[in-house]
N, CA, C and O atoms as a printed pandas DataFrame, in Angstrom:
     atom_number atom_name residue_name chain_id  residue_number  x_coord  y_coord  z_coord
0              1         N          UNK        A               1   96.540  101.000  120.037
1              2        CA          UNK        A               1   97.327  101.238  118.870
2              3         C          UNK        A               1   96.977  100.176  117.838
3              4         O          UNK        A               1   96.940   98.976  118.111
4              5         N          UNK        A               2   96.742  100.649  116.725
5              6        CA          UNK        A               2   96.435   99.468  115.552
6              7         C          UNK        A               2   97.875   99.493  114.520
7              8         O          UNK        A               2   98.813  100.272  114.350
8              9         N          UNK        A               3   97.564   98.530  114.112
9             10        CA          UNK        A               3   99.030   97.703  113.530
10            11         C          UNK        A               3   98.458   97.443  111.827
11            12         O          UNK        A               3   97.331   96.954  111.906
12            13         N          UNK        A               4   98.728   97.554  110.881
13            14        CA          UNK        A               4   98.527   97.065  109.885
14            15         C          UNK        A               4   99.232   96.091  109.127
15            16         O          UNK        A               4  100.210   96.501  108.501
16            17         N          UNK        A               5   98.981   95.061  109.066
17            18        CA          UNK        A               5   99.789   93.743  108.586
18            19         C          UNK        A               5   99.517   93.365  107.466
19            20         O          UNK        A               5   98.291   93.460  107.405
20            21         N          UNK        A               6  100.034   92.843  106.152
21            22        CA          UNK        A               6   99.338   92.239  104.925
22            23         C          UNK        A               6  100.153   90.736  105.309
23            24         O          UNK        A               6  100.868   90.357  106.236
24            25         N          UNK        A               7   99.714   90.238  104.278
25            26        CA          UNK        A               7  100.749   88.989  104.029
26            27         C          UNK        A               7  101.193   88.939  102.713
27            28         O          UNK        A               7  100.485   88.961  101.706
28            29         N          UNK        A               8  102.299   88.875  102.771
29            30        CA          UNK        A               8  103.151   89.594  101.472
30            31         C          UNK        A               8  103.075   88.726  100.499
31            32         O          UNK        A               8  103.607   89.264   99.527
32            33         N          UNK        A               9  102.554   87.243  100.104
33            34        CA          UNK        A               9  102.348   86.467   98.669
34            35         C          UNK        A               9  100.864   87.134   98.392
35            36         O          UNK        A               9  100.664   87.616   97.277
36            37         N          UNK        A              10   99.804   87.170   99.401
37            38        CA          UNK        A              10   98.394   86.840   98.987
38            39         C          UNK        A              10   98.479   88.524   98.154
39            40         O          UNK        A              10   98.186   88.749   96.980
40            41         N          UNK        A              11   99.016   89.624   99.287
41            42        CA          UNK        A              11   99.023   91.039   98.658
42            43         C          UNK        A              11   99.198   91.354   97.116
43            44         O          UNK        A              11   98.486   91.827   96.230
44            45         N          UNK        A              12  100.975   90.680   97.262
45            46        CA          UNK        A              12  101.491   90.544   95.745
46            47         C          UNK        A              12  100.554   90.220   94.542
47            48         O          UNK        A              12  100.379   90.960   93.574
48            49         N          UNK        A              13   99.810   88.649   94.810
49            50        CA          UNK        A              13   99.482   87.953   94.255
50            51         C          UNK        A              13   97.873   88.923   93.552
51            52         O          UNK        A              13   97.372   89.045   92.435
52            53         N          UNK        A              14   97.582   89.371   94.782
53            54        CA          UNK        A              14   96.620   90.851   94.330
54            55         C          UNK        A              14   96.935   91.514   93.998
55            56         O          UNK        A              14   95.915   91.877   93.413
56            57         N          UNK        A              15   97.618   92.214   93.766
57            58        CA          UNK        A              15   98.213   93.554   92.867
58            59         C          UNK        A              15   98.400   93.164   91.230
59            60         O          UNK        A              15   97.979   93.859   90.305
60            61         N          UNK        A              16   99.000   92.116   91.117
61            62        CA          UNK        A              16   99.184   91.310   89.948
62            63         C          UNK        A              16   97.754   90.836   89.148
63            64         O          UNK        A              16   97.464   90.927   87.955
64            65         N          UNK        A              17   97.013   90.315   90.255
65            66        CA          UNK        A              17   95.987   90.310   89.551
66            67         C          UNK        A              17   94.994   91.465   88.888
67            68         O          UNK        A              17   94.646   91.560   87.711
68            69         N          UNK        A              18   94.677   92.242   89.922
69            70        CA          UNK        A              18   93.936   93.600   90.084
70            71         C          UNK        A              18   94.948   94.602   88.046
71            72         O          UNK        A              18   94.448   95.398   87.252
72            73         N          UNK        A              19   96.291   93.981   88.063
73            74        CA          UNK        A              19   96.940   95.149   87.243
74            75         C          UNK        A              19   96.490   94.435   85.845
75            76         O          UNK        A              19   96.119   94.992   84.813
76            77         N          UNK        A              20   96.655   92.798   86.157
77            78        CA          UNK        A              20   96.121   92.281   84.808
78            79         C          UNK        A              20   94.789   92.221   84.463
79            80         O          UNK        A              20   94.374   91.751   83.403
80            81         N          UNK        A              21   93.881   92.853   85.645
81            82        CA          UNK        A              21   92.598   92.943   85.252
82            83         C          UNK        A              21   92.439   94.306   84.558
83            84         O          UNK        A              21   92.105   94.303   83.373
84            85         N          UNK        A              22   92.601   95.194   85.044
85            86        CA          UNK        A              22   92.687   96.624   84.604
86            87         C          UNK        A              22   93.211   97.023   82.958
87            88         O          UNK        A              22   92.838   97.850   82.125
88            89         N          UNK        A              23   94.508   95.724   83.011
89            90        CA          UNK        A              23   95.037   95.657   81.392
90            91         C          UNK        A              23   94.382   94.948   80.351
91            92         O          UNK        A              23   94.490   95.148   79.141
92            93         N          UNK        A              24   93.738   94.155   80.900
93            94        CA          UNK        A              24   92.637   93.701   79.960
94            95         C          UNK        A              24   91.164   94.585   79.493
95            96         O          UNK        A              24   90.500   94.705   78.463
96            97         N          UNK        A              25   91.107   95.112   80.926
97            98        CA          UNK        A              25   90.049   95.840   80.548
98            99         C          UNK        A              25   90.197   97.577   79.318
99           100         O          UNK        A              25   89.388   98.107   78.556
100          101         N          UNK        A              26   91.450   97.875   79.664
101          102        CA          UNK        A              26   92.150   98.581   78.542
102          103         C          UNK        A              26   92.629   98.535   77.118
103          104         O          UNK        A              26   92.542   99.336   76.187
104          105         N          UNK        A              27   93.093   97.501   77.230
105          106        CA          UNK        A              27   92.876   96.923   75.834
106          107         C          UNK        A              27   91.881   96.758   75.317
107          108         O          UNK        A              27   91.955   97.003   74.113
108          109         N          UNK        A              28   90.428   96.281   75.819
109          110        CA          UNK        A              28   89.154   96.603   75.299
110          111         C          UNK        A              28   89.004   97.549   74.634
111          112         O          UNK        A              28   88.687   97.514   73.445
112          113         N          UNK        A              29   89.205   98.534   75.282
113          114        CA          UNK        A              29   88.384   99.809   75.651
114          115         C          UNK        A              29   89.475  100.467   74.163
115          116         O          UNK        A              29   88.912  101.031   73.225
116          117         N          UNK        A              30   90.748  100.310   74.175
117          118        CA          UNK        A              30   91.863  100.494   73.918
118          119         C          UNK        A              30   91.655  100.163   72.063
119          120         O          UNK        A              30   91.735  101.040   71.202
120          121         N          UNK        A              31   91.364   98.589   71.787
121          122        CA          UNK        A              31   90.515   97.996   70.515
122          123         C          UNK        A              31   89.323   98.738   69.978
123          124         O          UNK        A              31   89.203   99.076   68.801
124          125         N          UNK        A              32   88.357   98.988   71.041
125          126        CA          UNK        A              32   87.273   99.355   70.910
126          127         C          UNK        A              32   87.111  101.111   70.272
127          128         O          UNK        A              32   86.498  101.505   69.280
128          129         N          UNK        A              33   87.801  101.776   71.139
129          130        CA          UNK        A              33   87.919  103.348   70.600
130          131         C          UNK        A              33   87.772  103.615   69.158
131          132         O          UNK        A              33   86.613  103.886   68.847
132          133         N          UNK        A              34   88.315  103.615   68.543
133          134        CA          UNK        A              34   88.368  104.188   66.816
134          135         C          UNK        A              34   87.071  103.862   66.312
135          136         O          UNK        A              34   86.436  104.492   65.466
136          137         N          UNK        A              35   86.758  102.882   66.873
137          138        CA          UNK        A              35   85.414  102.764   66.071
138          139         C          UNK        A              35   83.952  103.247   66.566
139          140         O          UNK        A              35   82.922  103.216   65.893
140          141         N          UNK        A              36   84.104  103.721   67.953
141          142        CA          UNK        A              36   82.684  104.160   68.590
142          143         C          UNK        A              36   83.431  105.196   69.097
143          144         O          UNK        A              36   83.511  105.084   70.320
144          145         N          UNK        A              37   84.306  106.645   68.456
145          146        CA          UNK        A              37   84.460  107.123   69.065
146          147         C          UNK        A              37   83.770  108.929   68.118
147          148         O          UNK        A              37   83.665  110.086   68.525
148          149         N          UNK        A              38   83.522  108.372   67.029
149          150        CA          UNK        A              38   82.617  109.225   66.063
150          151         C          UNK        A              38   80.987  108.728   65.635
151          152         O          UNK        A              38   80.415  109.096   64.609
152          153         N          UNK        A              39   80.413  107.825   66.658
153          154        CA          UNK        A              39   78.979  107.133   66.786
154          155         C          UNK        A              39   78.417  108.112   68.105
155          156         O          UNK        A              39   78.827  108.510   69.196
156          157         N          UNK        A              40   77.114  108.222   67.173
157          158        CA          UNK        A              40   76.169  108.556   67.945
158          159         C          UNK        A              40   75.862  108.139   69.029
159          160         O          UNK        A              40   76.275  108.574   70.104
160          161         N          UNK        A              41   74.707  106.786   68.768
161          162        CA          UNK        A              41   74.444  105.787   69.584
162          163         C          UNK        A              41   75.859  105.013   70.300
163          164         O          UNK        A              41   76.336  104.114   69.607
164          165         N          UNK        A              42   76.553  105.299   71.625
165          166        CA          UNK        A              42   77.387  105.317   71.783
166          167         C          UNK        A              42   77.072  103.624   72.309
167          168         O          UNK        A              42   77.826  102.756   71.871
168          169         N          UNK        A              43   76.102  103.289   73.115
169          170        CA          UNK        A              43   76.134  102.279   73.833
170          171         C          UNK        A              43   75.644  100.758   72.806
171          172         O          UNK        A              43   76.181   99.669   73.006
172          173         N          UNK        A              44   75.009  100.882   72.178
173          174        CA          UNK        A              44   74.620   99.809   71.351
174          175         C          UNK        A              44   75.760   99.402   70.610
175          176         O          UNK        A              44   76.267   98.282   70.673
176          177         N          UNK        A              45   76.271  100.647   69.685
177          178        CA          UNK        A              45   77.441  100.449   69.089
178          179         C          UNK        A              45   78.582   99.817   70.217
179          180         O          UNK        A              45   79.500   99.050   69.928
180          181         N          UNK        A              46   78.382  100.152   71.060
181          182        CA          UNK        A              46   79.621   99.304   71.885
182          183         C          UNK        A              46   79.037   97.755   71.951
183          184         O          UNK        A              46   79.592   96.828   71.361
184          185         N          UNK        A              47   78.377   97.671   72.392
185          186        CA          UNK        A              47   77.675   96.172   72.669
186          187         C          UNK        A              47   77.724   95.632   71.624
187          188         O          UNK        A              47   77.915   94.418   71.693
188          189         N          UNK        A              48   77.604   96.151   70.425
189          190        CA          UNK        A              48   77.586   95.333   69.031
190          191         C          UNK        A              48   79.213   94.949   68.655
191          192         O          UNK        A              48   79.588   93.914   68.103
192          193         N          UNK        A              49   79.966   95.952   69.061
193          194        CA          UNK        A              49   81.588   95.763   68.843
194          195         C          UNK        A              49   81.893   94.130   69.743
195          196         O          UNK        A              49   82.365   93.057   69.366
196          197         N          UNK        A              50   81.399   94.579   70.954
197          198        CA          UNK        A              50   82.168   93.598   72.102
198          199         C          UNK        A              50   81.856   92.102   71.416
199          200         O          UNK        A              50   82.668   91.177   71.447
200          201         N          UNK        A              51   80.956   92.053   70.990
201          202        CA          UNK        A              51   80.055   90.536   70.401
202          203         C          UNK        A              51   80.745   90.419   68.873
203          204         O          UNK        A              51   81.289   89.382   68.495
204          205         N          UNK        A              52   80.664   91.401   68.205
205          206        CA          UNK        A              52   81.651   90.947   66.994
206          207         C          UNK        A              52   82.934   91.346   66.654
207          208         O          UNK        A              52   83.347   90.750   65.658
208          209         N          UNK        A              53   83.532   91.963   67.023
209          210        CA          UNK        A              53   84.731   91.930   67.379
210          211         C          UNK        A              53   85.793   91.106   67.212
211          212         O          UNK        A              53   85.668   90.500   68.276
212          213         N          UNK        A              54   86.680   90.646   66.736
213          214        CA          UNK        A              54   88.069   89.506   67.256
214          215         C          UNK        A              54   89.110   90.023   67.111
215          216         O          UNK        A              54   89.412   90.831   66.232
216          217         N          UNK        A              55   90.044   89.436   68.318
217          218        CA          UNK        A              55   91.342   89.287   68.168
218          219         C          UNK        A              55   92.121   88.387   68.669
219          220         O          UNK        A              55   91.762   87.667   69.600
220          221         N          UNK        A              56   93.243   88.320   68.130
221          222        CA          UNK        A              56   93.773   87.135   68.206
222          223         C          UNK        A              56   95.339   87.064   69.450
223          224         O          UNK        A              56   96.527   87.285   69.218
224          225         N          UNK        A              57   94.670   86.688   70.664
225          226        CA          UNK        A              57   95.600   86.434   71.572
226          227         C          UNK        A              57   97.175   85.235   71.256
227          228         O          UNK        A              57   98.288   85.434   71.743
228          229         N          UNK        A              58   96.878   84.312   70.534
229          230        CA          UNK        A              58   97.697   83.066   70.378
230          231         C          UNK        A              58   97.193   83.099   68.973
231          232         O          UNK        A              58   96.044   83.370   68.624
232          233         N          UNK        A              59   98.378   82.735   68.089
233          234        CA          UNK        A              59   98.094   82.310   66.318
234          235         C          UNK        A              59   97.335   81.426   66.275
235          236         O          UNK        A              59   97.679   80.601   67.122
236          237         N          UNK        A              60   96.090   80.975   65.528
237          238        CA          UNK        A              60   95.001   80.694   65.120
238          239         C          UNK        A              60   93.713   80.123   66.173
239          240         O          UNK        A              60   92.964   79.146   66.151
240          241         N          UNK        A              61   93.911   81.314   67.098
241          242        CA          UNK        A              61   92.726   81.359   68.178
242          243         C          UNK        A              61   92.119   82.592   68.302
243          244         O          UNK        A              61   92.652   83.512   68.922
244          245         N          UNK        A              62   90.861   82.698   67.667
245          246        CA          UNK        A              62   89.787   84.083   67.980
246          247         C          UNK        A              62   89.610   84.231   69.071
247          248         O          UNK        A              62   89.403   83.125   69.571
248          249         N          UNK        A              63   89.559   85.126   69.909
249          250        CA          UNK        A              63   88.413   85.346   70.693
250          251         C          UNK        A              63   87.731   86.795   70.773
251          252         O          UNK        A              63   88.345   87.859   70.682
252          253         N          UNK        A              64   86.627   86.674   70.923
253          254        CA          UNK        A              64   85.910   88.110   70.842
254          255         C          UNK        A              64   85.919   89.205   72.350
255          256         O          UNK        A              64   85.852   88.813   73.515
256          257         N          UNK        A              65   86.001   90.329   71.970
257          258        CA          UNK        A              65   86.459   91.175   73.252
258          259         C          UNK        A              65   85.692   90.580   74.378
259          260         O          UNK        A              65   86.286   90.039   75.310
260          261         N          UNK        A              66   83.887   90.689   74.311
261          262        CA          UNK        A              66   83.416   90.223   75.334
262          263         C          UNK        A              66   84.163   89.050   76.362
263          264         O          UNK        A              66   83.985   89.055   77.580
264          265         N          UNK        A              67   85.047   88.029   75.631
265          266        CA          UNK        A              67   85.524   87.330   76.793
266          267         C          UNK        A              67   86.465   88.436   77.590
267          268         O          UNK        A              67   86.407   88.511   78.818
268          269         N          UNK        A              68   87.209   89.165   76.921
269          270        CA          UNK        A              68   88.408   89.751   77.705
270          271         C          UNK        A              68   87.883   90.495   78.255
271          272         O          UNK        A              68   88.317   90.494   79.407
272          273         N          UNK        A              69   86.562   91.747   78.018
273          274        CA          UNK        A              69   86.031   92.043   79.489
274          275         C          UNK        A              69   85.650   91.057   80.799
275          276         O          UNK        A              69   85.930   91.209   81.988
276          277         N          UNK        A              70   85.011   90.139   80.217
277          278        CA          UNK        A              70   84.513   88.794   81.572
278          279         C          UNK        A              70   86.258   88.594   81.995
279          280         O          UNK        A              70   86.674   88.873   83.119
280          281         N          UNK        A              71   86.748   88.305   81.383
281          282        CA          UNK        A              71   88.633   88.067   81.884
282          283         C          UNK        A              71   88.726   89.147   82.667
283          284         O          UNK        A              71   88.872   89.092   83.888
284          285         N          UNK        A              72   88.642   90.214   81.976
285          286        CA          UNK        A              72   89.449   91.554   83.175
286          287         C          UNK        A              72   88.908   91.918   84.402
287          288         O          UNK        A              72   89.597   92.212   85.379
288          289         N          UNK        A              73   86.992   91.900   84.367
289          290        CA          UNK        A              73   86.413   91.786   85.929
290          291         C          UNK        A              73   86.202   90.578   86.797
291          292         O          UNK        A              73   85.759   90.667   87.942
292          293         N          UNK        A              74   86.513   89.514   86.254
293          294        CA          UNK        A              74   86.787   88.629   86.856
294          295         C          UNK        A              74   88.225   88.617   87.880
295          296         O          UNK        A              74   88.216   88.250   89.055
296          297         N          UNK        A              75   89.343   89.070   87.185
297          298        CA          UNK        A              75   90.377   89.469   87.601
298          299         C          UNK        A              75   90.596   90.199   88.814
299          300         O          UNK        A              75   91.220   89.949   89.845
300          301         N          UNK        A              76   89.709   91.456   88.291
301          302        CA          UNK        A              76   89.989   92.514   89.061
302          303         C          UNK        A              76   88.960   92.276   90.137
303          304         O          UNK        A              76   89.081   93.078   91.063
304          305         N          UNK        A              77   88.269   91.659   90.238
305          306        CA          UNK        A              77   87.530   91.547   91.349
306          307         C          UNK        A              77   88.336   90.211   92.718
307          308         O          UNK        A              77   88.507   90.242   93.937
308          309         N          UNK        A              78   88.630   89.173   91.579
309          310        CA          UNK        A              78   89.533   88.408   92.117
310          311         C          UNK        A              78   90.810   89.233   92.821
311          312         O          UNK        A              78   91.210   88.504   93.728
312          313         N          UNK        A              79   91.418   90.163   92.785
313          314        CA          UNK        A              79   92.748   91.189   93.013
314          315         C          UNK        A              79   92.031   91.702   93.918
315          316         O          UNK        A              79   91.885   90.867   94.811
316          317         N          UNK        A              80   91.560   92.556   94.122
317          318        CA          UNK        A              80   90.721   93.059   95.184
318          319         C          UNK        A              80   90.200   91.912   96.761
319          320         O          UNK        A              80   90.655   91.674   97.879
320          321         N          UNK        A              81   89.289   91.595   96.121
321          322        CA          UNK        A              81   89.088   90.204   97.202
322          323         C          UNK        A              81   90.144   89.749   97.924
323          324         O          UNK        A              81   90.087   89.705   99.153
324          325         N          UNK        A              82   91.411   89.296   97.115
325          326        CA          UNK        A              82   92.489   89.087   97.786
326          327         C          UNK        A              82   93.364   89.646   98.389
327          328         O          UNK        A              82   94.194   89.156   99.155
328          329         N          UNK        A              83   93.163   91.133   97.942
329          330        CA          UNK        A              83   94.256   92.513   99.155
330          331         C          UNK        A              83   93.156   92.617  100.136
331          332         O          UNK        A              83   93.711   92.837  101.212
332          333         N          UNK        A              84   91.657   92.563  100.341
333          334        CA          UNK        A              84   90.743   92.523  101.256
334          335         C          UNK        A              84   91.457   91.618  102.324
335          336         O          UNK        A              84   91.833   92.029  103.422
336          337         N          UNK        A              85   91.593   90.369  101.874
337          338        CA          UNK        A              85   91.162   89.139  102.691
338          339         C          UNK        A              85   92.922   89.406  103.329
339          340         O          UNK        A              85   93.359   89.214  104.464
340          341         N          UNK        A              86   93.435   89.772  102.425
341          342        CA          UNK        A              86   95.333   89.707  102.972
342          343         C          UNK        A              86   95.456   91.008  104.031
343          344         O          UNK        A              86   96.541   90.989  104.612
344          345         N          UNK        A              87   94.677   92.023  104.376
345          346        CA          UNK        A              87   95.206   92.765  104.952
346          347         C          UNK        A              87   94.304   92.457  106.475
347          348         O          UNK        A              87   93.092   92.253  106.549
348          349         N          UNK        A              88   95.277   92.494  107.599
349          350        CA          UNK        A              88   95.156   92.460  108.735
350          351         C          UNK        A              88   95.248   93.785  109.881
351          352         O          UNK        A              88   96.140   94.630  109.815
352          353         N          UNK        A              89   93.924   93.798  111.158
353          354        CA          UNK        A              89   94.264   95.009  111.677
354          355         C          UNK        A              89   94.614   94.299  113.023
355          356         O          UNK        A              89   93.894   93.408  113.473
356          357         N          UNK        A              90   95.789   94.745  113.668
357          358        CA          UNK        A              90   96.086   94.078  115.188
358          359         C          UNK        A              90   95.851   95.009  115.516
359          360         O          UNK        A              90   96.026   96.047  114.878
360          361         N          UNK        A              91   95.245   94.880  116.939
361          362        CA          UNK        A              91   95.021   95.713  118.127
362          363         C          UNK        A              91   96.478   95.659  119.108
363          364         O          UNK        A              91   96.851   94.499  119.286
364          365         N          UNK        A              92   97.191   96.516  119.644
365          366        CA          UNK        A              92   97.976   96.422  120.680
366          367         C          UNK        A              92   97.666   96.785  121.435
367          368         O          UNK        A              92   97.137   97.894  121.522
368          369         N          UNK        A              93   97.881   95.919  122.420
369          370        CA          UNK        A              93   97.381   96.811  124.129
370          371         C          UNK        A              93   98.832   97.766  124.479
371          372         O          UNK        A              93   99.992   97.726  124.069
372          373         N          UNK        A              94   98.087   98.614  125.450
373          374        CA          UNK        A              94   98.733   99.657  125.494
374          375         C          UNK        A              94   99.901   99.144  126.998
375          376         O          UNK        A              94   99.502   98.213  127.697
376          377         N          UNK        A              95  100.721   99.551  127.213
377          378        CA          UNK        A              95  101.585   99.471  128.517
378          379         C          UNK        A              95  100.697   98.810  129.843
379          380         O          UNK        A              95   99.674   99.388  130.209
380          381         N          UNK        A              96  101.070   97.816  130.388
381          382        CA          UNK        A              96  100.470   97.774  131.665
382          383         C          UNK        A              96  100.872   98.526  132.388
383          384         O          UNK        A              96  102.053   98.872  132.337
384          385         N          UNK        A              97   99.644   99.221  133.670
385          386        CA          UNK        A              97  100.187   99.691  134.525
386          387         C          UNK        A              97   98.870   99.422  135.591
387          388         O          UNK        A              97   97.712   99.039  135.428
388          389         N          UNK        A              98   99.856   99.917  137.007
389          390        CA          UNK        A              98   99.070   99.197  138.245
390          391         C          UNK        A              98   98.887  100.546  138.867
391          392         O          UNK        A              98   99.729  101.408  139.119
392          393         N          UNK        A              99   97.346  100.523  139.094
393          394        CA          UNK        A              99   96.731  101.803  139.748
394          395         C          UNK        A              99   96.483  101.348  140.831
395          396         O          UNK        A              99   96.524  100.165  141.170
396          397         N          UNK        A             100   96.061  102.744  141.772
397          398        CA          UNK        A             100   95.288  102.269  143.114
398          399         C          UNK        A             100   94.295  103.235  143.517
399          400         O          UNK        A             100   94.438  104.438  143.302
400          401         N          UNK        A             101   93.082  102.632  144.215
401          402        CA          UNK        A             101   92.149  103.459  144.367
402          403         C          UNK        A             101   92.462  104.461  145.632
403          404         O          UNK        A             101   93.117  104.066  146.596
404          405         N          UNK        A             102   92.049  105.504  145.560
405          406        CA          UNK        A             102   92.349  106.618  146.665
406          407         C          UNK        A             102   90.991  106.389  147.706
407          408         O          UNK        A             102   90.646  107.133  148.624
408          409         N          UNK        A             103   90.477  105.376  147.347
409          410        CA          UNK        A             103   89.104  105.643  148.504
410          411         C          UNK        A             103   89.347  104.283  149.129
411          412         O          UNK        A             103   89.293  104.302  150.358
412          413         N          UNK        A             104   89.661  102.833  148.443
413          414        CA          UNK        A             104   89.786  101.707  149.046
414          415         C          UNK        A             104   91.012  101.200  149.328
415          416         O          UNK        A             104   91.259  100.313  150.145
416          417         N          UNK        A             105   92.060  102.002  148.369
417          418        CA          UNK        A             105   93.419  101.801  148.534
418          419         C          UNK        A             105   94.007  100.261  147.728
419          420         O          UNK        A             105   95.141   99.792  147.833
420          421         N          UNK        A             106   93.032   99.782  147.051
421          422        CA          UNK        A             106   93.687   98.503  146.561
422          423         C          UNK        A             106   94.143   98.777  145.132
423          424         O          UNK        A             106   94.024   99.764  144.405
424          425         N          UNK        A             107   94.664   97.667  144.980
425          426        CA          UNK        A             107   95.274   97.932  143.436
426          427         C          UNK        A             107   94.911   96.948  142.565
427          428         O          UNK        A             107   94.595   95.780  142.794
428          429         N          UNK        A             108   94.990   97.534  141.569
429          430        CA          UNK        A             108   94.277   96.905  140.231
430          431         C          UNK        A             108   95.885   96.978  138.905
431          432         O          UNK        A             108   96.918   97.645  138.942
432          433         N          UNK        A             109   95.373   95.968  137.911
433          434        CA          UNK        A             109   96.339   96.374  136.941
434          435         C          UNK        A             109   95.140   96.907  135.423
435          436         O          UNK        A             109   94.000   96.442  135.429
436          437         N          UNK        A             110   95.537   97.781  134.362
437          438        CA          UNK        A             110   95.199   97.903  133.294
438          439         C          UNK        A             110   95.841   98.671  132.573
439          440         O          UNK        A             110   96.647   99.490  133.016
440          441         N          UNK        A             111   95.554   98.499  131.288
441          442        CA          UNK        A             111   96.345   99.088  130.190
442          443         C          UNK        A             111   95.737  100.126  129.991
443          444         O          UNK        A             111   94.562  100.488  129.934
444          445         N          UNK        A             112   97.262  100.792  129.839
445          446        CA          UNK        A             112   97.053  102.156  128.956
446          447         C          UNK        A             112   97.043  103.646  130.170
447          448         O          UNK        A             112   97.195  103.273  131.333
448          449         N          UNK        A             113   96.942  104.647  130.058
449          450        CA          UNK        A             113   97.084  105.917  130.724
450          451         C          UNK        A             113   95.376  106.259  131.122
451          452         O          UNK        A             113   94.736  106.468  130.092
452          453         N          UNK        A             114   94.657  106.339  132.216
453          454        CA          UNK        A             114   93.357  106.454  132.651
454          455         C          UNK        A             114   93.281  107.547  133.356
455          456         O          UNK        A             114   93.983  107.601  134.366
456          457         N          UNK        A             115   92.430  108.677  133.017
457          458        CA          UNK        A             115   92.476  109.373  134.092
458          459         C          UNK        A             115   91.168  109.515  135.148
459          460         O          UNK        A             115   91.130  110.065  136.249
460          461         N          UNK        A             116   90.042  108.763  134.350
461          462        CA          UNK        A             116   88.842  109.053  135.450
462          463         C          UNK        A             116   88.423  107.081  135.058
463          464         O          UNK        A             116   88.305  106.733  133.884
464          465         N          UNK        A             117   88.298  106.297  135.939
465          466        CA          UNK        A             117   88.105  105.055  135.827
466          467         C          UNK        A             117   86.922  104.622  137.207
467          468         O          UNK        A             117   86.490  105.365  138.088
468          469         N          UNK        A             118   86.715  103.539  137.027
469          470        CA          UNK        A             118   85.603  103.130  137.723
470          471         C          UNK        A             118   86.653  101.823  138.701
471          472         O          UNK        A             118   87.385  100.987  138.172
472          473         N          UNK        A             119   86.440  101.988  140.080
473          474        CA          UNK        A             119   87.092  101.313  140.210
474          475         C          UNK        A             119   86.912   99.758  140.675
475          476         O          UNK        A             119   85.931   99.597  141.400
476          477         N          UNK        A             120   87.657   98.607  140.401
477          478        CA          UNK        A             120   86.798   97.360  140.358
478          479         C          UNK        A             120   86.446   96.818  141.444
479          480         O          UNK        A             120   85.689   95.862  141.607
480          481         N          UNK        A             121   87.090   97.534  142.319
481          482        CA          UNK        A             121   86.780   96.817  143.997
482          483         C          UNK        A             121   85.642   98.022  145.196
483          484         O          UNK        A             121   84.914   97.589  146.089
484          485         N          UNK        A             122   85.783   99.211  144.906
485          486        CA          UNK        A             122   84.698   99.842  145.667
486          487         C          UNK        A             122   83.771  100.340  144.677
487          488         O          UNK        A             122   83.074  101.297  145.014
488          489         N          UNK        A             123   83.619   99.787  143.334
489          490        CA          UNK        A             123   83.190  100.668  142.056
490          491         C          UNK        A             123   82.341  102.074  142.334
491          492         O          UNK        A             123   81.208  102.302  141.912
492          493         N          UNK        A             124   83.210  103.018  143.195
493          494        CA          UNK        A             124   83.564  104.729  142.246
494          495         C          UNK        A             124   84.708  104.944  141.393
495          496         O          UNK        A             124   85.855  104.532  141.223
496          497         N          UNK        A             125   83.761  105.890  140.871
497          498        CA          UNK        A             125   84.537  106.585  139.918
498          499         C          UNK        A             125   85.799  107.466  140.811
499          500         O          UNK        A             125   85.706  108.204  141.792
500          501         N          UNK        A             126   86.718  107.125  140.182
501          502        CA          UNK        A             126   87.778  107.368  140.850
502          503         C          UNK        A             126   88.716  107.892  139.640
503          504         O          UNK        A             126   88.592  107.581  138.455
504          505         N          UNK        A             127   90.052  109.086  140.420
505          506        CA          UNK        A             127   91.038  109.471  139.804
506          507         C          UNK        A             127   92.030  108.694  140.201
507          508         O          UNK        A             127   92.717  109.131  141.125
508          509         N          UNK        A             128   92.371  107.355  139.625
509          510        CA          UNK        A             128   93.242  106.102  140.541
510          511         C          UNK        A             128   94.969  106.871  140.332
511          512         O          UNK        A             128   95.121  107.574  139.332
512          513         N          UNK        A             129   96.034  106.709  141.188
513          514        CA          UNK        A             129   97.284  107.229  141.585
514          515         C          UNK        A             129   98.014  105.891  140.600
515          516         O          UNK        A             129   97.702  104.707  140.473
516          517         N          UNK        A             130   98.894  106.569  140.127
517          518        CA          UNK        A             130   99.807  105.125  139.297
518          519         C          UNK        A             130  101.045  104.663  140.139
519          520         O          UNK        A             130  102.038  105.364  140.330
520          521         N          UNK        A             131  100.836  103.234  140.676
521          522        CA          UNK        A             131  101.619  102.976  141.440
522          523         C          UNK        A             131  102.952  102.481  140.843
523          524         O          UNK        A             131  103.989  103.089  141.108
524          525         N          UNK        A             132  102.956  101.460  140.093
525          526        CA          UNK        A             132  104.075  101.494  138.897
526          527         C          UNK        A             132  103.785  100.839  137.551
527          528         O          UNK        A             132  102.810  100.133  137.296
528          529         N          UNK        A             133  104.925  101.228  136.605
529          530        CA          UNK        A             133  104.373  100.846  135.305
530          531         C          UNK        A             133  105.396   99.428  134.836
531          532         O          UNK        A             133  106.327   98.905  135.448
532          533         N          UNK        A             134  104.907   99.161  133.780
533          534        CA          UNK        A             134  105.461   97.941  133.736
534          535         C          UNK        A             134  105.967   97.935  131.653
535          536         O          UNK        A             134  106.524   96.957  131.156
């Protein structure tokens, strides 16, 4: 049985990032529209926007879109990385239980429900009898 675990700051802390990357990258895109959205040359004209471009995040500070794309995939890659690294897979073992071989008669313990097993003390393949579970 697998278990899925996060750890609930690093997750958070990714989602937050991953949403402020995505919002930056929208607002680009968002700035950018009206003006390359009746251009031919669709891609140059963008590249020429991103480089001259400004706007003004904080009163009397430019910055040109190109940073806020580098901001938003930086972000979003950072957000990602960190729901990667935060999510955990546990393995559970399944119920012990104690079989016995029908040819040597001894008993063994292992997990989980078996119906054709190898057995560890006369090794055939054996249909082992469940002696009790635990």
């Amino acid at each position: 049985m697998r278990i899925l675990r996060r750890q609930k700051s690093t997750f958070v802390l990714s989602i937050v990032l991953s949403l402020l990357g995505v919002a930056a990258l929208l607002f680009t895109f968002w700035k950018i529209w009206p003006h390359i959205s009746s251009v031919k040359d669709l891609l140059s004209t963008f590249m020429t926007l991103l480089w001259s471009e400004k706007f003004d995040l904080i009163p009397n500070f430019e910055f040109q879109l190109i940073y806020l794309i580098a901001l938003g995939v930086v972000l979003l890659i950072s957000g990602v990385t960190l729901y990667v690294l935060s999510v955990r897979w546990f393995y559970l073992p399944g119920t012990v239980v104690r079989y016995r071989c029908p040819f040597c008669h001894n008993d063994w313990r292992s997990t989980g429900d078996k119906a054709l097993v190898l057995c560890p003390h006369c090794r055939q393949l054996v249909h082992p009898t469940l002696v009790e579970k635990r």
